[in-house]
N, C-alpha and C positions, 0 to 999 in steps of 0.2 A: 532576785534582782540582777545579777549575775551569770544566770543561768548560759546566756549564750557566748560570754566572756569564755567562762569557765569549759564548756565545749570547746570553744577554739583552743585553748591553752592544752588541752590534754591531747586534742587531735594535732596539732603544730607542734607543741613542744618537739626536740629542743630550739627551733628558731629565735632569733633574735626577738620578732617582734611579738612572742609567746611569753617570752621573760617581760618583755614593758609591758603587756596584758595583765600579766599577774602583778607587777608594781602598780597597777592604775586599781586592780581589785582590792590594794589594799588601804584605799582613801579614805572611805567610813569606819575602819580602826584607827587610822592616823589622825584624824581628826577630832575624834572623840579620849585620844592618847591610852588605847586600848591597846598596849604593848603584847598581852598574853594572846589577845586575840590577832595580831598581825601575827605573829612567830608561830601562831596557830596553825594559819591559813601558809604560810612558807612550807612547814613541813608536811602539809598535807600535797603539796603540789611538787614537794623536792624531787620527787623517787621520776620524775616527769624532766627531769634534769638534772640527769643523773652526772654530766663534769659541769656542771656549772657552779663555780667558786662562790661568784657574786651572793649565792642564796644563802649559806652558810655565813657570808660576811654580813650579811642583813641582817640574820640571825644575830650571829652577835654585837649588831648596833644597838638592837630595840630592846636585849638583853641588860644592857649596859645599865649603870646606877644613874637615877635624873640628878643632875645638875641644878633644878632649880632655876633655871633662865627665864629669865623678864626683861622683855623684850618693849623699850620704853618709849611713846612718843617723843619725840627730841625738843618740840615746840611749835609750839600753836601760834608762834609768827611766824614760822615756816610753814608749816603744813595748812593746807586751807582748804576747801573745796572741790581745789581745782588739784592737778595732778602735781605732786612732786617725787621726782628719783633721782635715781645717777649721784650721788654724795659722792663728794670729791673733798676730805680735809686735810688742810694744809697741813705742814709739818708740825708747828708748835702749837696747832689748837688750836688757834684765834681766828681761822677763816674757814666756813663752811659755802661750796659752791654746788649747785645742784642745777637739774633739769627742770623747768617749769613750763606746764600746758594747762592751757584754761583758767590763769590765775590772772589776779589783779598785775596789770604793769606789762604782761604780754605783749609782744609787737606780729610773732609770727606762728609756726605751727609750736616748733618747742623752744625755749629760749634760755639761756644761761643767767642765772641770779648766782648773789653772793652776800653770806649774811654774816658779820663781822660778831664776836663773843667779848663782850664787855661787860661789867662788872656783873661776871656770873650768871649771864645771860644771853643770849641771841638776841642780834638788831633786828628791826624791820628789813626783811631782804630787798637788795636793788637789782635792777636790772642791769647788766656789763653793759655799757655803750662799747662801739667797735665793732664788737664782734657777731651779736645778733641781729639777724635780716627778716626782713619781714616778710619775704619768699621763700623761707628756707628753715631747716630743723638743724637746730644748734645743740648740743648735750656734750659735758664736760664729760673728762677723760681721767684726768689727773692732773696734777699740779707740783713743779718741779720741787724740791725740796729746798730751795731759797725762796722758791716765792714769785719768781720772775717768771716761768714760762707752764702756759696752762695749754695743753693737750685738749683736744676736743674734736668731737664728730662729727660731720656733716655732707651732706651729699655721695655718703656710702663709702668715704675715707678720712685717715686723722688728716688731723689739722693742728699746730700752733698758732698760738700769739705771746707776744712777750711785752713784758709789763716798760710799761714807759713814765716819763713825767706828767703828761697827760691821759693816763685812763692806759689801754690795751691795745696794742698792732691790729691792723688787720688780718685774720689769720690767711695763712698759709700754707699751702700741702708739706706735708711731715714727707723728708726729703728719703726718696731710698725703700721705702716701706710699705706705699700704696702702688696698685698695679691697676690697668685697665679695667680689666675683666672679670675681676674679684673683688670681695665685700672684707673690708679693714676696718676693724672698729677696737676695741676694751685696751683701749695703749697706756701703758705707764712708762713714766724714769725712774732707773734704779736712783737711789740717793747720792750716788756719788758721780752722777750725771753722764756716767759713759756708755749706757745701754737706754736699751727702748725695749719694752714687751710686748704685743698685741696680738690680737686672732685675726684670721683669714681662712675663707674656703675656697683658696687660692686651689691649684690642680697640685698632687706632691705631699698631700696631707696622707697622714695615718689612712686607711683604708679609700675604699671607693670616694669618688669625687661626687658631694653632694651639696647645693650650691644654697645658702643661707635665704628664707624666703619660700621653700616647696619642703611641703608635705614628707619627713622622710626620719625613719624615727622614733615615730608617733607624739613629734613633731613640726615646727617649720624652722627648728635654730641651723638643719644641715649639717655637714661634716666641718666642722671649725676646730684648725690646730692651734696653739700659741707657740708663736716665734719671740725672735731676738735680731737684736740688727746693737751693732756694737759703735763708737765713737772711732772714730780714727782721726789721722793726719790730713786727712782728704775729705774726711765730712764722715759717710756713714757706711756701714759694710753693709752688704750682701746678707738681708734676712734669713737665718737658719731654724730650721725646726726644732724647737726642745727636746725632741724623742720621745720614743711611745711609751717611756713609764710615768708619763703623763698623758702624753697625746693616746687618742685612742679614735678607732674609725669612726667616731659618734660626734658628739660638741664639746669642746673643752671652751669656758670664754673667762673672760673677767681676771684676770690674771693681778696679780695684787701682792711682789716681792719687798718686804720688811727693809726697815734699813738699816736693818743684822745680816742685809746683805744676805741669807741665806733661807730664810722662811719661806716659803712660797705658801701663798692661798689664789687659790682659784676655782673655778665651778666646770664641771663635768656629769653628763647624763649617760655616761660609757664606763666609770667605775662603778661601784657597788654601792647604792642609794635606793634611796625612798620614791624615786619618783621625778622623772622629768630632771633639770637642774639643783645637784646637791654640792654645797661647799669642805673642797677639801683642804688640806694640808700637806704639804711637802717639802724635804729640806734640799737645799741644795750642796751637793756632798764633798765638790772639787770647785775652789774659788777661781781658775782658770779655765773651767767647762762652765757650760752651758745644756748638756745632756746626760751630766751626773747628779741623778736624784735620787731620793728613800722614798719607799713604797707610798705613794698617797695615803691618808688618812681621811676617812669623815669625819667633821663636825658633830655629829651626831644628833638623835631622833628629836630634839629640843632646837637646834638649829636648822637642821631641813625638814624638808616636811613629805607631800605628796607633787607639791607646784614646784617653781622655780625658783631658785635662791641662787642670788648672783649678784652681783657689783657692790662686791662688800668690803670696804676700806679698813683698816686698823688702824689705832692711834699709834702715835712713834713709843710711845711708853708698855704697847702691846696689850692695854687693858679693857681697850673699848671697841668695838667693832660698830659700823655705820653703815647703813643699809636702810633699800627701801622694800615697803611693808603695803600689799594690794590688799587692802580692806571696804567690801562694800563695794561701792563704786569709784574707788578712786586708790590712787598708789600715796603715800606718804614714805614721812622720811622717819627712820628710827635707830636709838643707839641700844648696846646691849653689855654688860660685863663679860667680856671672853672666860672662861671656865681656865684655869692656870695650866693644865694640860696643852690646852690650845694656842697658848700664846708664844713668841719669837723668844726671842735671846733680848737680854739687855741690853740696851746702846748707851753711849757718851753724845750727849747735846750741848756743843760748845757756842754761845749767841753773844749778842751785843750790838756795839755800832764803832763803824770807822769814821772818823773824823779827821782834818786836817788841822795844823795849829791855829787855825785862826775860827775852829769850834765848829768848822763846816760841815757838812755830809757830805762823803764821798762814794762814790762807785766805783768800787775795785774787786779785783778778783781773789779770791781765796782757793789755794790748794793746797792740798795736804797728801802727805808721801811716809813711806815704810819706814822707817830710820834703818832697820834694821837690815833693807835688803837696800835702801835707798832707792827705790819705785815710787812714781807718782800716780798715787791711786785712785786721786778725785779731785773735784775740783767745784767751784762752785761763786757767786756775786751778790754783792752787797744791794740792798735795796738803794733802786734810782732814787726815789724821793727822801727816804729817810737815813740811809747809813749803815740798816742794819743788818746784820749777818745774822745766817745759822747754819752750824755743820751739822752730821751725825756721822759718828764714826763710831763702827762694830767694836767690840771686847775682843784684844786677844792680840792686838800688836802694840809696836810702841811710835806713835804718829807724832811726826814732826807738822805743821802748819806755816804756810806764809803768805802774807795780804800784799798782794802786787799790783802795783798802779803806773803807767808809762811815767808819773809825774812824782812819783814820790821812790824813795829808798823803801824795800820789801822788807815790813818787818815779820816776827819769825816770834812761835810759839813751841811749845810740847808737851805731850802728854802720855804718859806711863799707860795703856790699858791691858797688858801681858796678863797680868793676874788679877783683874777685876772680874767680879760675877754681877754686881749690881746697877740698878739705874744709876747713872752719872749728870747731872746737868751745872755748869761751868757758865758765868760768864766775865767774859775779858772783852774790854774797850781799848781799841787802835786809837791812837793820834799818828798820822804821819807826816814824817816832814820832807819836804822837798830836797831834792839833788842843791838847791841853789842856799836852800836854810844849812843847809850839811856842811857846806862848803865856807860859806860866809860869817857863820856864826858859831864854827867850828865847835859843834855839837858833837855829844860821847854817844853811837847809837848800841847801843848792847846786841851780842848775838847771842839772842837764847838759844840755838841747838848747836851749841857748842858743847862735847863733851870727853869727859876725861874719866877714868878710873880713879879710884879713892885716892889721897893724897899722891900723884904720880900726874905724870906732865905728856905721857904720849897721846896724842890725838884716838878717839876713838871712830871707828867706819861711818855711826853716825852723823859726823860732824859734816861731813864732805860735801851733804846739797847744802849748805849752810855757806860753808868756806867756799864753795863755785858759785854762790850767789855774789859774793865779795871781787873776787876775782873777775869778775863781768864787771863790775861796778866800777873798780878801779883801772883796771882798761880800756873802758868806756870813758874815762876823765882821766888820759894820759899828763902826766907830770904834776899831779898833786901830790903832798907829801903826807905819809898818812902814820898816826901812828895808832901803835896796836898794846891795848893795855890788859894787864890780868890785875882779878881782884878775888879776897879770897873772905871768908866770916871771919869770927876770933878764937878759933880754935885753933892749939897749938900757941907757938911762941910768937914775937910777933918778927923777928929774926926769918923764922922757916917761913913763915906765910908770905914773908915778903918773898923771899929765894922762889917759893913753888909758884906765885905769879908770875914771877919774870919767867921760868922756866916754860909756862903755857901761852905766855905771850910770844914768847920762842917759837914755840912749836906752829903756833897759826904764823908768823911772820916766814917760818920757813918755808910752810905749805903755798903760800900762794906765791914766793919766789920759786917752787918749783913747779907752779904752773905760768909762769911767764911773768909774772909783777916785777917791777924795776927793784932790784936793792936798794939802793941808794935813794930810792923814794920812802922804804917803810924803816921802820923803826919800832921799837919795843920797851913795855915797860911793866914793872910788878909793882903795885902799891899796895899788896897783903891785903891787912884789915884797914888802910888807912881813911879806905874814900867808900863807906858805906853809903847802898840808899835807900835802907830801913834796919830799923834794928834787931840784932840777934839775939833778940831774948825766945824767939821762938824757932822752930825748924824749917816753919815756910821762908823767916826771913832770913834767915841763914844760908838757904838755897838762894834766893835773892842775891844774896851780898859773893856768893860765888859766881861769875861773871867774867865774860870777857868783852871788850866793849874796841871800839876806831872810832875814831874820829880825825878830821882835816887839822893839819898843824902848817898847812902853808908855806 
């Protein structure tokens, strides 16, 4: 069957397009999951490439013990007849957005639906209004990790829209990232919204320049590297190449960075695989680079195959992986159990809703910063319509949080994750009160990332985005009189606790007289155990009732 295959391969070897010869001969063992007999066929043809690594690392994929992978239709209200791919899921699992062609509700060539997960089930998917045209091929990208802004492809570059009170923006070229003469597509945001990932076979890529679309390969995906284009103060940086221990002269696409910040999955037909597009793994090594990464990894003989495998999403919990599936005559959408090997690091999913006193939903900003080095890391907004928030934030530091609104006082969270190893999911509900509620009804607002050493009064590094929050606040509303209260649990005498309040209420009143605040405007006070607001029978509430709080005294 083979016969003329297997003449080229011996006559070419070592060429490039000798080695994808021999990956394509090995389709009717892959298929039939005849692992002895593909490793068969590798070593008969190895001595025929004699420094080629990749054949040895094949070797040891198909080597490897099965996993058992079952690979599941997701659901029969999504998939239908007609084409479905491109799986795009939201951060917390309740919104599944994908590619539809040929299917009921269609307006144009490919169009963007969204199928919402309600009681343990997929809705009927709808059509986005906005953003699908009826001249044009639309297919999602990714979707921010708030929720607000969905990445998408169209006319052979990204595109945004951002979620409104009425439905979705019209989208918009993704600023910085698309180039004339070059093919931009598989974009993601990292989760803490300061980068952008995407391919291009822009000129400047890993090997020769091979343009997405011709024949080159022995395929038509062309030379595609993944870059990086970063947030700044000015909008967007100057997209850089990841570097070739990923990129490689061949296709790297689909790029799919965890929101442990460091996971990388993406698909490539230039590292060591089964055939055409195969899904790897990569960590990333140095959180200040962008071109420090661990050798790729494949997925393995049970997740790729002899075709292509690519635009494969992970859940934030790192269990599920989503992906579309060409059976038959048509593409569908399918989820699958990630093998524990494969899967990211644990993260903390901090959610809820902001609210104003008067029970409102509000849209406000949330960021979250280092305490430890005091760096703001990320950043992120509350849902227009409903209020509600979602962070994730990595294992391994200790994250201060604040919800800032031009119309409200920013209130302020934290959370220890230094020595956590497991999934964390957290929810806390904002009420905010206005600058004018502060002032009038001379409300106590607590500064949670206030913080001290055990029984002892000196400020610790942490405290300082906290107290410069304050500091702006009260400069901003020159000549109110403020005053600054400590409050401690019931431990100890109630003698000391009073004393070690007053001594921390000390310490913040002195801090922001030595950033410019009037003396004679602040003031200070320790009320110990006296003014709890829950009680100490437990540790949580005991931290609670440890507090230092302001309020307007007029």
């Amino acid at each position: 069957m083979f016969t003329i295959y297997e003449t080229y391969i011996k006559n070419a070897a070592p060429v490039e397009l000798a080695f994808v010869t021999l990956q394509r001969i090995l389709t009717p063992s892959l298929i039939k999951r005849d692992w002895l007999s593909a490793v068969k066929l590798l070593r008969d043809y190895q001595t025929y490439f004699p420094k080629e690594e990749r054949i040895g690392q094949l070797i040891q994929i198909l080597n490897s013990s099965d996993e058992k992978i079952q690979k599941e239709n997701i659901s029969n209200k999504i998939n239908t007849e007609g084409h479905e791919y491109a799986p795009v899921i939201s951060a917390n699992g309740k919104m599944l957005y994908f590619c539809g062609r040929k299917r009921e509700g269609s307006i144009g060539g490919e169009d963007i639906f969204v199928s919402k997960f309600k009681n343990n089930s997929w809705t009927k998917p709808e059509l986005i209004r906005g953003i699908n045209t009826p001249y044009g091929h639309e297919a999602p990208l990714a979707i921010s990790a708030d929720g607000n802004r969905l990445l998408l492809y169209a006319n052979t570059d990204i595109y945004y829209s951002d979620k409104t009170f009425s439905g979705w923006s019209i989208a918009r070229p993704f600023p910085s990232v698309n180039t004339d003469k070059s093919w931009e597509a598989d974009a993601m945001m990292t989760s803490d919204g300061n980068a952008i990932l995407f391919i291009s076979d822009r000129k400047g890529n890993v090997g020769q320049h091979h343009v997405f679309g011709k024949k080159f390969h022995g395929s038509y995906t062309g030379n595609l590297d993944i870059y990086v284009s970063e947030k700044t103060k000015n909008g967007w940086s100057r997209p850089i190449n990841i570097g070739d221990k990923i990129n490689t002269p061949y296709a790297e696409r689909s790029p799919f960075l965890h929101p442990d910040m460091k996971t990388l999955y993406f698909s490539s037909d230039g590292h060591a695989g089964l055939g055409k597009l195969d899904v790897f793994k990569t960590t990333r090594l140095n959180d200040t680079s962008w071109t420090e990464w661990s050798e790729p990894v494949n997925l393995g003989k049970e997740i790729n195959s002899f075709g292509d495998e690519y635009d494969y999403k992970i859940s934030t919990d790192g269990k599920t992986a989503y992906l579309s599936v060409f059976e038959t005559d048509n593409y569908d959408i399918y989820q699958m159990e990630l093998p524990v090997s494969m899967r990211p690091d644990a993260v903390a999913v901090i959610f809820g809703t902001i609210k104003n006193s008067d029970d409102e939903y509000e849209h406000a900003k949330i960021k979250w910063e280092d305490l430890t080095t005091g760096k703001l890391i990320g950043f992120s907004e509350s849902d227009i319509t409903d209020g509600s928030y979602l962070i994730i934030l990595p294992l391994g530091k200790n994250y201060g949080y604040y919800i800032e609104h031009k119309n409200y006082f920013p209130l302020s969270g934290n959370i220890d994750l230094i020595n956590k190893k497991k999934q964390i999911e957290i929810e806390k509900n904002f009420i905010l009160h206005s600058y004018v509620e502060i002032i009038n009804d001379q409300l106590a607002i607590p500064l949670e990332n206030i913080f001290f050493e055990h029984n002892k009064y000196v400020l610790k590094s942490e405290s300082y985005g906290e107290l410069n929050r304050l500091v702006t606040f009260i400069k901003n509303h020159d000549g109110l009189k403020i005053e600054i209260s400590g409050h401690t649990d019931n431990v100890g005498t109630t003698q000391y606790n009073k004393q070690l309040s007053k001594k921390r209420a000390d310490a913040v009143k002195n801090y922001l007289i030595k950033w410019g605040c009037i003396s004679a405007n602040l003031s200070s006070a320790g009320y110990g155990e006296a003014q709890p607001v829950t009680e100490n029978d437990t540790e949580e509430g005991k931290a609670k009732n440890r507090r230092v709080e302001f309020k307007v005294i007029k």
